[in-house]
MIMAR-167363 format. One record per residue: residue in one letter; residue number from 1; x, y, z of N, C-alpha, C in turn. Coordinates in pm, 1 decimal, always signed. Example, Ala and Ser with C-alpha at 12.3 -4.5 7.8 and 13.67 -1.06 7.14 Angstrom:
! residues 2
  rest   nr       npx       npy       npz      capx      capy      capz       cpx       cpy       cpz
     a    1   +1319.0    -569.0    +780.0   +1230.0    -450.0    +780.0   +1320.0    -330.0    +780.0
     s    2   +1285.0    -225.0    +708.0   +1367.0    -106.0    +714.0   +1290.0      +3.0    +787.0
! end
This chain:
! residues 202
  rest   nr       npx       npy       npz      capx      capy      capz       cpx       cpy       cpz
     x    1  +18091.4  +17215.7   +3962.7  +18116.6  +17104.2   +3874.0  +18252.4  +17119.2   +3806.7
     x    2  +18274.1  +17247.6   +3742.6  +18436.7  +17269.0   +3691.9  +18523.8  +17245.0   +3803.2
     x    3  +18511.2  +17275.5   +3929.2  +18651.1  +17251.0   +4037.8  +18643.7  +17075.5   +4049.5
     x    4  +18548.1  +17041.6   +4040.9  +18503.2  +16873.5   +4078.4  +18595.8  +16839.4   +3926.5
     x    5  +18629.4  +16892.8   +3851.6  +18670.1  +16818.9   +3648.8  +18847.2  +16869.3   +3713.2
     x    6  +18853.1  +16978.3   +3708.9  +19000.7  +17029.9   +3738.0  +19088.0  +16956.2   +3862.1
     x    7  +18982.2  +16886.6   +4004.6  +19054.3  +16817.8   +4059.3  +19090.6  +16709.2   +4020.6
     x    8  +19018.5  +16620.7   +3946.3  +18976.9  +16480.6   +3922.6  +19130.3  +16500.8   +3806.0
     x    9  +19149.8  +16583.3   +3752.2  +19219.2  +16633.1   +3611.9  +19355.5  +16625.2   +3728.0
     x   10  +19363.6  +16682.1   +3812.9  +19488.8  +16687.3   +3905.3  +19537.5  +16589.3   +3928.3
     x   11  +19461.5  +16479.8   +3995.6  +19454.6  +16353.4   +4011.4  +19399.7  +16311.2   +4143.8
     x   12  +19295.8  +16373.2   +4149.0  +19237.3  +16379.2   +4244.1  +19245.6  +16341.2   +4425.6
     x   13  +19381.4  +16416.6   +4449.0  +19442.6  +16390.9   +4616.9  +19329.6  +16435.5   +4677.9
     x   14  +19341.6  +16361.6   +4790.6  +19193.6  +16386.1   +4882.4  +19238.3  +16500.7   +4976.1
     x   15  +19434.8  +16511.7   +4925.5  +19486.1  +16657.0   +5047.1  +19543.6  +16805.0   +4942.6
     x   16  +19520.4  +16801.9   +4834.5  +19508.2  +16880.7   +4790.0  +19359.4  +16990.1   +4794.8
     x   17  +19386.2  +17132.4   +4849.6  +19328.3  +17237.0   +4883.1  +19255.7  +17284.2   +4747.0
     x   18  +19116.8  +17342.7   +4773.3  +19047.9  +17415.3   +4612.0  +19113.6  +17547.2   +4589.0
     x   19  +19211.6  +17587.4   +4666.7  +19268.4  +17669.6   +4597.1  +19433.1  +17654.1   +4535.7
     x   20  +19482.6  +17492.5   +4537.3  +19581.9  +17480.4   +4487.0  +19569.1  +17432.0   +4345.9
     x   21  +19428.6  +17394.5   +4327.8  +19402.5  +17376.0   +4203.9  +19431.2  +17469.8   +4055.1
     x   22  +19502.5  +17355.6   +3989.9  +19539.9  +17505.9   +3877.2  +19401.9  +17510.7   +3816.3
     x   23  +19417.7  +17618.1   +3741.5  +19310.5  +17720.3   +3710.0  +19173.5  +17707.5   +3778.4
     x   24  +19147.5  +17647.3   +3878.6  +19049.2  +17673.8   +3974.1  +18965.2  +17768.7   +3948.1
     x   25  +18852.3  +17798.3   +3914.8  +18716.2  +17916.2   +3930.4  +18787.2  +18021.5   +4086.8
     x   26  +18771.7  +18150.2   +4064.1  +18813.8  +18180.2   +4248.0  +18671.5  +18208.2   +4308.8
     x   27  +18703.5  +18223.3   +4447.6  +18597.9  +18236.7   +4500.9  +18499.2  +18122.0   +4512.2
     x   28  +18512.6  +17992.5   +4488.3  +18446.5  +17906.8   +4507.9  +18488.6  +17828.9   +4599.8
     x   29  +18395.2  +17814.9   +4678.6  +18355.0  +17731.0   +4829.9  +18404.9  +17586.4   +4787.5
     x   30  +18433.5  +17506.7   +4856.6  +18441.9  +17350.2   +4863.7  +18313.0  +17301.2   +4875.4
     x   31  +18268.3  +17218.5   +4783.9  +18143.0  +17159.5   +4836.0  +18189.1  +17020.5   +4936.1
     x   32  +18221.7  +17078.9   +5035.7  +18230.3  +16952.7   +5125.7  +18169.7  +16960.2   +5259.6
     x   33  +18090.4  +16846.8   +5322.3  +17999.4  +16841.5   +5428.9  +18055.2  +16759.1   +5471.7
     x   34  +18042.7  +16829.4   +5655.7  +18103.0  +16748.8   +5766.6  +17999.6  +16650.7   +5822.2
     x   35  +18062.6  +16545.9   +5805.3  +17969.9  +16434.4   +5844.1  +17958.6  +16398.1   +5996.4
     x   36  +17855.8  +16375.4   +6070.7  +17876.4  +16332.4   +6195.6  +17772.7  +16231.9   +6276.9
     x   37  +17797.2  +16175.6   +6331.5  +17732.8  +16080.0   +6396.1  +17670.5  +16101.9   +6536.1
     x   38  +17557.6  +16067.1   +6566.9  +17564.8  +16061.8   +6696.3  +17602.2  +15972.0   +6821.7
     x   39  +17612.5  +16000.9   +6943.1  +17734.3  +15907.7   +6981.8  +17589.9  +15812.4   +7065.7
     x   40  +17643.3  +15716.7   +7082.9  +17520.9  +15579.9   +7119.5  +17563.6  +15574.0   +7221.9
     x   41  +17470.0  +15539.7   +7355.4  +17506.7  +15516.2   +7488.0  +17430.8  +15386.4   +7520.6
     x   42  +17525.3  +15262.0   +7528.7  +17528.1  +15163.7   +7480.8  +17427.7  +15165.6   +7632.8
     x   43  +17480.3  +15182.0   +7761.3  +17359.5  +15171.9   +7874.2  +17223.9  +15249.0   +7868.3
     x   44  +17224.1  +15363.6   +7794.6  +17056.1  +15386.1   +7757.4  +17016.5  +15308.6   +7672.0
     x   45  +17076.3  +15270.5   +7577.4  +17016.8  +15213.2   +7489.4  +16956.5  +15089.3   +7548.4
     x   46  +17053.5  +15000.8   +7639.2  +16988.1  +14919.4   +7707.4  +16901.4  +14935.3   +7778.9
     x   47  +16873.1  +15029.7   +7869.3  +16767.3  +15039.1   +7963.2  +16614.9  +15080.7   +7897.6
     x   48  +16691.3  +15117.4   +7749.1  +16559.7  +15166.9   +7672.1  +16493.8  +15021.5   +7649.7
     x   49  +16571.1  +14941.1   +7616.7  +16474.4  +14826.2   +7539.4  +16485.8  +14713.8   +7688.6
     x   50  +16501.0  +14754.5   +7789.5  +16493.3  +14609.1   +7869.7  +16321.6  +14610.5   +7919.6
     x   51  +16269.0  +14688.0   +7909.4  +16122.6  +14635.7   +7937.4  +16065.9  +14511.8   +7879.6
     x   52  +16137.8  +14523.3   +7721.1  +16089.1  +14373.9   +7657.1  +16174.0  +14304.4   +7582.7
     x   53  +16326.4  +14343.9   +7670.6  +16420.9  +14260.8   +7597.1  +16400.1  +14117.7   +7610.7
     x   54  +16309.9  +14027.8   +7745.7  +16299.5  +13897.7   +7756.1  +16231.7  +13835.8   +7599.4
     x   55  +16075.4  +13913.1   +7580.1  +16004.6  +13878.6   +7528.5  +16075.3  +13873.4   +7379.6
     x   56  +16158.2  +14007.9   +7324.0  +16244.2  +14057.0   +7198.4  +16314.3  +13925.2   +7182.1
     x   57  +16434.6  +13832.9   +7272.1  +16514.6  +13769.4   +7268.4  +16446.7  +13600.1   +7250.7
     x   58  +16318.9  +13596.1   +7328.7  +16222.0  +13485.1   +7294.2  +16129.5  +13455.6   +7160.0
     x   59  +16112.1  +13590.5   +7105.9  +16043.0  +13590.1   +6974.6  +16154.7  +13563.2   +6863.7
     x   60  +16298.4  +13587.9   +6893.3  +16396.7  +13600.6   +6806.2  +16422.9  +13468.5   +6800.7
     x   61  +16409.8  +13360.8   +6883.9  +16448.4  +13257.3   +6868.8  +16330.5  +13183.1   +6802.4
     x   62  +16183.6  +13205.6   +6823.4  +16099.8  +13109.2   +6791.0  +16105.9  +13138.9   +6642.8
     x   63  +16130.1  +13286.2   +6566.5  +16137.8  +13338.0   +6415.3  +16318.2  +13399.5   +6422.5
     x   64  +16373.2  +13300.6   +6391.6  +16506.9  +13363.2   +6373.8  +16515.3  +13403.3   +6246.7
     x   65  +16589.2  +13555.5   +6276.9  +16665.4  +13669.0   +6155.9  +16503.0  +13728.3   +6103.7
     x   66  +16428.6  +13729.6   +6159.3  +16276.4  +13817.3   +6141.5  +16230.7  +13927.6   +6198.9
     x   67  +16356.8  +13991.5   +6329.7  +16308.4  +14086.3   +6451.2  +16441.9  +14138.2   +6493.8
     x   68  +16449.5  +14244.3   +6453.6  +16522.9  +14297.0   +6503.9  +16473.4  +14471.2   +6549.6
     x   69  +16560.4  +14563.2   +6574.0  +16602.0  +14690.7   +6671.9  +16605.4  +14753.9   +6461.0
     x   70  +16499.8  +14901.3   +6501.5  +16541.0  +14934.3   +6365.3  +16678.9  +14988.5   +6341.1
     x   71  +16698.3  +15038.6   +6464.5  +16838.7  +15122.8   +6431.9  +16950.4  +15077.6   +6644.1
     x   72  +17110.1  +15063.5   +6618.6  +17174.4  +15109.8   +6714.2  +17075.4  +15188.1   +6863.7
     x   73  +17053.5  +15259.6   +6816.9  +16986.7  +15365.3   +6917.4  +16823.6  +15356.3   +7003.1
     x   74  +16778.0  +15256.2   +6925.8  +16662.5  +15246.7   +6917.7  +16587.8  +15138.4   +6986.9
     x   75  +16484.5  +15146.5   +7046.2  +16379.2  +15016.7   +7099.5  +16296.3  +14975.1   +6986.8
     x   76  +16258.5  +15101.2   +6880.0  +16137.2  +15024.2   +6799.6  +16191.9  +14940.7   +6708.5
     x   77  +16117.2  +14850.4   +6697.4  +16109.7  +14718.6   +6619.5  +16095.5  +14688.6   +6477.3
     x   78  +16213.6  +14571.4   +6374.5  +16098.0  +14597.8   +6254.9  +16077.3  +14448.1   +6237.5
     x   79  +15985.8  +14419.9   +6204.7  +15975.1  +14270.4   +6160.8  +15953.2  +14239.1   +6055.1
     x   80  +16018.5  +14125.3   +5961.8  +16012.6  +14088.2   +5826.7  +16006.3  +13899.5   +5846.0
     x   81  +15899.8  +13871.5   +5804.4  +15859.4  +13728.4   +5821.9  +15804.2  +13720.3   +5670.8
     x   82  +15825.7  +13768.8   +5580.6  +15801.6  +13750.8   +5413.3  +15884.3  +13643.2   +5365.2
     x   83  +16046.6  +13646.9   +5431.8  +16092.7  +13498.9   +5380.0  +16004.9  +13326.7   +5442.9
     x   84  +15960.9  +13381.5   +5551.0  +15860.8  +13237.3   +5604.1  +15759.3  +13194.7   +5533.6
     x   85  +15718.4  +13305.6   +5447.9  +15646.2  +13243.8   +5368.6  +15462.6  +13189.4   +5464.9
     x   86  +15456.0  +13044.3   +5365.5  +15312.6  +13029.9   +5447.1  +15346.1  +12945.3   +5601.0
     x   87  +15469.7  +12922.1   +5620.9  +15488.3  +12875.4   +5742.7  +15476.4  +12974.3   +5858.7
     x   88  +15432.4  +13131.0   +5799.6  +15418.5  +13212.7   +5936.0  +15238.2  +13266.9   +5884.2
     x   89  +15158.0  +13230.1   +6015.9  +15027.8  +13190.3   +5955.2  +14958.4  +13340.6   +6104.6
     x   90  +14795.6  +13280.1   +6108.6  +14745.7  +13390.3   +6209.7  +14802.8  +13354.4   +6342.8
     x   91  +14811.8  +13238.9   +6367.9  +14861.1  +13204.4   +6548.0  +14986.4  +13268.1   +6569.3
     x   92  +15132.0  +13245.4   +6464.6  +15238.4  +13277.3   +6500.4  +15236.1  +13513.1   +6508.4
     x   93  +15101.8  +13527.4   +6396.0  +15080.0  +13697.1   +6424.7  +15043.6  +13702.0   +6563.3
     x   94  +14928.9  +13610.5   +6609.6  +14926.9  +13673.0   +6774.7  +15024.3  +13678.8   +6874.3
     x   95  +15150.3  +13582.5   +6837.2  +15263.9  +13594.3   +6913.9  +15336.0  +13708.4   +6929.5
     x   96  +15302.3  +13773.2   +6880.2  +15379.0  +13927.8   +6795.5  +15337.8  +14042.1   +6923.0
     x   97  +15137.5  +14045.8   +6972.8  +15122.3  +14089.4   +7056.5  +15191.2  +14176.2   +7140.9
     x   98  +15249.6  +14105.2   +7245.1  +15353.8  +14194.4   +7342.5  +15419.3  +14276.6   +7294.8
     x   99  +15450.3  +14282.3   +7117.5  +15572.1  +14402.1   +7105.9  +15467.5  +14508.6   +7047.2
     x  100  +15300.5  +14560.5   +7023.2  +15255.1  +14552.8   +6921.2  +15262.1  +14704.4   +6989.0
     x  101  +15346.1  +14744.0   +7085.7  +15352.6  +14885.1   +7059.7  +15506.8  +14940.2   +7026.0
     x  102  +15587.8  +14843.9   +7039.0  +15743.5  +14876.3   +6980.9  +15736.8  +14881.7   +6816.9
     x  103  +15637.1  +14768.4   +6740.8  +15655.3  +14763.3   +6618.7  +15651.6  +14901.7   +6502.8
     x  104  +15737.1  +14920.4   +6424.5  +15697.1  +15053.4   +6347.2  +15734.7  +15050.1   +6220.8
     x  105  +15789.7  +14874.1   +6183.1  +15839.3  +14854.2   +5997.3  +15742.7  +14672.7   +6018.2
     x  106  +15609.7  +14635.4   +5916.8  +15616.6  +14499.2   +5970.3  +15550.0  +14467.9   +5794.2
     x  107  +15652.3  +14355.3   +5755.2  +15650.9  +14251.8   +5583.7  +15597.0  +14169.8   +5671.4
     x  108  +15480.1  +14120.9   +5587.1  +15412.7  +14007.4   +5620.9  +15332.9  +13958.7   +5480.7
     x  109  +15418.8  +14004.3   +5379.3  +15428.1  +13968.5   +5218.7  +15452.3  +13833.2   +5271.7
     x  110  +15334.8  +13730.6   +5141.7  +15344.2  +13638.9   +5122.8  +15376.4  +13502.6   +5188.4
     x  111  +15296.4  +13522.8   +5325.2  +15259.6  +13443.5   +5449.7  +15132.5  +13433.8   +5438.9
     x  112  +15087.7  +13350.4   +5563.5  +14948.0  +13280.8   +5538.5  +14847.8  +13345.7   +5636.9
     x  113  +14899.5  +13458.2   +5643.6  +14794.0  +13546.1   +5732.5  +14701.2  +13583.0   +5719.5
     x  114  +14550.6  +13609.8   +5766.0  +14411.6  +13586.9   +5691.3  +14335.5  +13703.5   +5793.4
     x  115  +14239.5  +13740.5   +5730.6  +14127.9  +13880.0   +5844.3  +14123.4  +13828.0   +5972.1
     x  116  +14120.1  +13656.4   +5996.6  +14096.6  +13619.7   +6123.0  +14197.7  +13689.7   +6245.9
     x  117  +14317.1  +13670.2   +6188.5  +14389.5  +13744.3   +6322.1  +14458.6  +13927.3   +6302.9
     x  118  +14484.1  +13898.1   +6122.4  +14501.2  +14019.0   +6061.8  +14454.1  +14154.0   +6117.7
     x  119  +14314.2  +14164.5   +6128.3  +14257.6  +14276.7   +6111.1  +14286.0  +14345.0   +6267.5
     x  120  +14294.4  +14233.0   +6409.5  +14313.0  +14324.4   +6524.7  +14432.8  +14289.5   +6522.2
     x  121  +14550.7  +14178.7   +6522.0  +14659.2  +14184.9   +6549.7  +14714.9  +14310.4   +6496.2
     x  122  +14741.2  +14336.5   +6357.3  +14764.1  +14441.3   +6323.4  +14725.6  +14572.8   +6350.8
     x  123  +14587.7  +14667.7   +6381.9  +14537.3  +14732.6   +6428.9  +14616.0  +14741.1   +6538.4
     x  124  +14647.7  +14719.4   +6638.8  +14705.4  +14691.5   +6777.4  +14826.1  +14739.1   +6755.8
     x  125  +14876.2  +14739.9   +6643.5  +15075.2  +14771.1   +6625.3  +15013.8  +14948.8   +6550.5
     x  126  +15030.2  +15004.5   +6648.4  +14967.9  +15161.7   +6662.2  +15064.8  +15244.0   +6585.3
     x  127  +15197.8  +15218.6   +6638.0  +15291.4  +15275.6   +6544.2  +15330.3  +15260.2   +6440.2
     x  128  +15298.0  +15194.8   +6355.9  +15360.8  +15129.2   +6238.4  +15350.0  +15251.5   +6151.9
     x  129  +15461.0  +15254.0   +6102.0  +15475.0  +15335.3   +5970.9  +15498.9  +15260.3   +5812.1
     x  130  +15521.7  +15171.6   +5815.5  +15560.4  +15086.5   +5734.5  +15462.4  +14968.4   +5720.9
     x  131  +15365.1  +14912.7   +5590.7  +15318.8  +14752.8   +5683.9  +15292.6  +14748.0   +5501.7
     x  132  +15351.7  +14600.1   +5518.1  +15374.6  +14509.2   +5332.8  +15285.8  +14422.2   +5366.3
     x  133  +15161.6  +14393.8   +5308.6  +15095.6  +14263.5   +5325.2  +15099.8  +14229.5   +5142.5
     x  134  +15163.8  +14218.8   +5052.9  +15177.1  +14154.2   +4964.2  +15143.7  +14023.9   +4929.5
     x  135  +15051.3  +13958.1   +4852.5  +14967.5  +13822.8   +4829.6  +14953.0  +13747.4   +4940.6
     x  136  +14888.4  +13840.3   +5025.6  +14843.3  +13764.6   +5165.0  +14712.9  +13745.9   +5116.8
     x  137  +14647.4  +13690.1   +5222.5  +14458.3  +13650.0   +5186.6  +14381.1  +13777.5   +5289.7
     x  138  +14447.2  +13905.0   +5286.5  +14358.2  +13972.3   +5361.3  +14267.9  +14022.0   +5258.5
     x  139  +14161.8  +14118.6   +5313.2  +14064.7  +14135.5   +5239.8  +14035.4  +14367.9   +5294.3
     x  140  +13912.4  +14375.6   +5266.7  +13854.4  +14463.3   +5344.4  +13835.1  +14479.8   +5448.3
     x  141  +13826.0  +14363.7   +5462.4  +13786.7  +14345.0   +5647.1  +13912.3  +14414.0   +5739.4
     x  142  +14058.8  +14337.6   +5692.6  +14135.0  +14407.0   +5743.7  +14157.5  +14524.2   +5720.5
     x  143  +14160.0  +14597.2   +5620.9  +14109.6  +14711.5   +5604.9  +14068.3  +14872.5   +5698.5
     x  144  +13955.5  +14769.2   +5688.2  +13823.9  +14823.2   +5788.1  +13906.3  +14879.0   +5931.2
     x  145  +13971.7  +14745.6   +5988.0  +14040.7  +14738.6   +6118.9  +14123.3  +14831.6   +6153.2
     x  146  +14229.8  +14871.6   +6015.1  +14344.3  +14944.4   +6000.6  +14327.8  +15090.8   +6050.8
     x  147  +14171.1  +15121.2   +6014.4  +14155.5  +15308.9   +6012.0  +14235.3  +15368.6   +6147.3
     x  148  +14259.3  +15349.1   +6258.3  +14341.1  +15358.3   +6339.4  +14438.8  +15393.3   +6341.9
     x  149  +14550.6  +15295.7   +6238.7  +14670.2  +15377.2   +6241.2  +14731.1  +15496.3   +6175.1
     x  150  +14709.4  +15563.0   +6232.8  +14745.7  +15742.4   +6206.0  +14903.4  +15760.4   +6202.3
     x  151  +14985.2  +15701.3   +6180.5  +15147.9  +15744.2   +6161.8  +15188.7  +15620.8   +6071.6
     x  152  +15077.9  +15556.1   +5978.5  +15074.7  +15483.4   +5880.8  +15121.1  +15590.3   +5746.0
     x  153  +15256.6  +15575.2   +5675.2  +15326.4  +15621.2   +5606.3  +15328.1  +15578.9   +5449.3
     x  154  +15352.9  +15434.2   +5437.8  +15375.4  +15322.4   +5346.0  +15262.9  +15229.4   +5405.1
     x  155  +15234.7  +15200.8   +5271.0  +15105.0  +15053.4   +5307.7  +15131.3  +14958.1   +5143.4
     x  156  +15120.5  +14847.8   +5132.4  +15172.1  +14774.3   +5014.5  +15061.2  +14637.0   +5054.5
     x  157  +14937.1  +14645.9   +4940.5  +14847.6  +14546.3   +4961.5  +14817.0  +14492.6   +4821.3
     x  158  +14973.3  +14448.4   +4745.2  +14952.4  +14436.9   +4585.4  +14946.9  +14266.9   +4594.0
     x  159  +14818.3  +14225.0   +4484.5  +14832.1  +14142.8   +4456.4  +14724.1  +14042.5   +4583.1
     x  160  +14654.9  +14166.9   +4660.4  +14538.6  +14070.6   +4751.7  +14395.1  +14095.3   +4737.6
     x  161  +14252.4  +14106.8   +4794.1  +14184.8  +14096.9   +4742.2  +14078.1  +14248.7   +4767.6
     x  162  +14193.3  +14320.8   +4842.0  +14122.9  +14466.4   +4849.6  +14038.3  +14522.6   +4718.6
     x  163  +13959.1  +14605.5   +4794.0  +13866.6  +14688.1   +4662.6  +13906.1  +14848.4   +4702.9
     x  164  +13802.7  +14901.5   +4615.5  +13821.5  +15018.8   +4643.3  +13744.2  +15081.0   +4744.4
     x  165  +13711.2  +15008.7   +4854.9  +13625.1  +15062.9   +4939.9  +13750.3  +15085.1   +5066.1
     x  166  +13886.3  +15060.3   +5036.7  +13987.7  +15048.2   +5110.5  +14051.6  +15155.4   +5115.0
     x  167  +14006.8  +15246.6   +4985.4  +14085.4  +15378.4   +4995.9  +14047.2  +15471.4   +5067.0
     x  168  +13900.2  +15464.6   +5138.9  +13840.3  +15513.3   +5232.6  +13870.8  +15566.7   +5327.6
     x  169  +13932.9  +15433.5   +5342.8  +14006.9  +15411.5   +5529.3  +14167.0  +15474.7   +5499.3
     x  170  +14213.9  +15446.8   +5361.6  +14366.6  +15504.2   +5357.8  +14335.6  +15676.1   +5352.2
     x  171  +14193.7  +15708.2   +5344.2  +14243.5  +15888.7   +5319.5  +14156.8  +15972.8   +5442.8
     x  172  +14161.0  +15884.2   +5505.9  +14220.1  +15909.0   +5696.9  +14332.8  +15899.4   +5727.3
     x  173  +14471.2  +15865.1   +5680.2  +14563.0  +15889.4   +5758.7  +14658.3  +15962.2   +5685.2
     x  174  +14671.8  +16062.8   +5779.5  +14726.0  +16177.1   +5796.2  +14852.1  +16171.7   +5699.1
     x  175  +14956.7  +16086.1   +5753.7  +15084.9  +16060.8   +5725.9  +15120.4  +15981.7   +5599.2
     x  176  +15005.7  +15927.6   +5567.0  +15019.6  +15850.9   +5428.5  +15105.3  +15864.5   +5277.0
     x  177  +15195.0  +15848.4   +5237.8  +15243.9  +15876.4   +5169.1  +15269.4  +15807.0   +5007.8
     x  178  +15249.7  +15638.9   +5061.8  +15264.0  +15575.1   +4951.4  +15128.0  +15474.9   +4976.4
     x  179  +15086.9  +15396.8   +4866.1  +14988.8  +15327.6   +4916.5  +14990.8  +15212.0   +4762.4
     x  180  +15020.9  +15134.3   +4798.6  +15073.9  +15064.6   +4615.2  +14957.6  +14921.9   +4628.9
     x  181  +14881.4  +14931.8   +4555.6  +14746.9  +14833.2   +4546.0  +14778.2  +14787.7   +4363.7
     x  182  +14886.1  +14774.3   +4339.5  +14896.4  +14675.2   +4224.3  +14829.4  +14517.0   +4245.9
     x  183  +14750.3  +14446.5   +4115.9  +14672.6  +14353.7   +4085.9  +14589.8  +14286.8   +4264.2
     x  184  +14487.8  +14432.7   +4221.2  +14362.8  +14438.5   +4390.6  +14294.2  +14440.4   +4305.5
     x  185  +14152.3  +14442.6   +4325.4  +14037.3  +14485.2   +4258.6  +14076.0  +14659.4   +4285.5
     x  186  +14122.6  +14713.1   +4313.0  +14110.0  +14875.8   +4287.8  +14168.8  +14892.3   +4134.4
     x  187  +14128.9  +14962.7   +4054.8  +14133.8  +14958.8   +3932.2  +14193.4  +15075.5   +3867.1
     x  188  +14294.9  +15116.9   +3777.6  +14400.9  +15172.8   +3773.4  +14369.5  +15335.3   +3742.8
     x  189  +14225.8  +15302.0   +3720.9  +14090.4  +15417.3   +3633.3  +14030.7  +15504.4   +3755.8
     x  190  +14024.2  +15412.3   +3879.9  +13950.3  +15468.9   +3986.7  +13957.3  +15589.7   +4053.3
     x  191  +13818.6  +15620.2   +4113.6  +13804.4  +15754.9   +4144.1  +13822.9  +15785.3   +4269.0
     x  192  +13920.3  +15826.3   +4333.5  +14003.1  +15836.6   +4455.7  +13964.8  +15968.0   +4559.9
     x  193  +13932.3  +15980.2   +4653.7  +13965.5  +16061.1   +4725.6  +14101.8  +16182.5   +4716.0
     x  194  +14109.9  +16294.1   +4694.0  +14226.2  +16397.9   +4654.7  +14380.9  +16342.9   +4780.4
     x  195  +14314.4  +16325.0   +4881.4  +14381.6  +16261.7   +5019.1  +14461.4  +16124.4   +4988.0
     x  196  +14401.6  +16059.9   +4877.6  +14501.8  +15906.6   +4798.3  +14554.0  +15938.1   +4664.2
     x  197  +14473.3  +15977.6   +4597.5  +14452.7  +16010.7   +4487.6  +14636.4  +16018.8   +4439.4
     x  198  +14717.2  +16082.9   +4503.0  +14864.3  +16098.4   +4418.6  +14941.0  +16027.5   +4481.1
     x  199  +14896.8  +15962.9   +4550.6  +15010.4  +15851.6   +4642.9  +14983.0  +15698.7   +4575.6
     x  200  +14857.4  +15669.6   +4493.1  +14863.2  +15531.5   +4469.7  +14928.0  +15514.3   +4341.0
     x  201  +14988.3  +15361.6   +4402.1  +15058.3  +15330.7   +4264.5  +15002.0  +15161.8   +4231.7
     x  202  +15040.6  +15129.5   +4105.4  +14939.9  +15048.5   +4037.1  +15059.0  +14957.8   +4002.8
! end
């Protein structure tokens, strides 16, 4: 922290050395980390995702700016249909299908999605690590469906009509980390499984 005050005091050249620094501490290291990237191979990357680039490029058009590649490098998928609001309902979730093993980030906050297609469409997206159903109309039922996904990380069901019979099914998975059931019937008092118990938030 003193070499970080004495450079800044220098005037902080980004080519001045920690040992040209006047009165410098001696013997102190640079805290500086080499940053690096990995390099993208724009033809794997393609051949990675052409199994369902037709279907990827057809869903992108029927929900534009809702689907994309999580990362450069990557085939898995994240989908955010929370700005659609109630115009993205259970029929447009079964469309989703074909990718429901690429998917692994999916907001479906505050759409009109209901247990009817909820509970297996979702179930079916195996990988998901990520899934926002925020003032949707799911219930337990979907719930129920969910126990399956095991690399379920984040789950966000604030503000729908879950109980606490939901934490059940959340302290089966393994990977669970956050689990935020603000204004559910789960109640801020409740008696949790040790497996939820420090991950829920209210």
């Amino acid at each position: 922290m003193k070499l970080l005050e004495l450079w800044i005091a220098a005037g902080a050249s980004p080519t001045l050395a920690a040992d040209a620094i006047k009165d410098a501490p001696a013997n102190v290291a640079p805290a500086v980390a080499e940053v690096t990237f990995a390099e993208i191979d724009p033809a794997a990357v393609a051949k990675l995702r052409a199994p369902l680039a037709a279907t990827v490029a057809q869903l992108q058009k029927r929900f534009p700016d809702v689907l994309g590649y999580e990362s450069r490098g990557s085939a898995d998928l994240v989908v955010n249909v929370s700005l659609m609001g109630a115009k993205f309902g259970d029929e447009d979730l079964a469309a989703l299908k074909p990718l429901d093993e690429e998917i692994v980030v999916a907001d479906f906050s505050g759409t009109a999605i209901t247990d009817r297609s909820a509970a297996a469409a979702i179930a079916a997206m195996k990988r998901l690590r990520v899934l926002r159903l925020m003032r949707t109309e799911i219930t337990d039922a979907t719930m129920q469906a969910l126990g399956g996904l095991d690399q379920l990380q984040s789950l966000n069901v604030f503000g729908t009509a879950v109980t606490p019979a939901a934490l059940q099914v959340a302290s089966h998975w393994p990977n669970l980390q956050h689990f935020y059931a603000g204004e559910t019937k789960i109640p801020p008092d409740v008696q949790a499984a040790e497996a939820v118990r420090g991950k829920l938030s209210f």
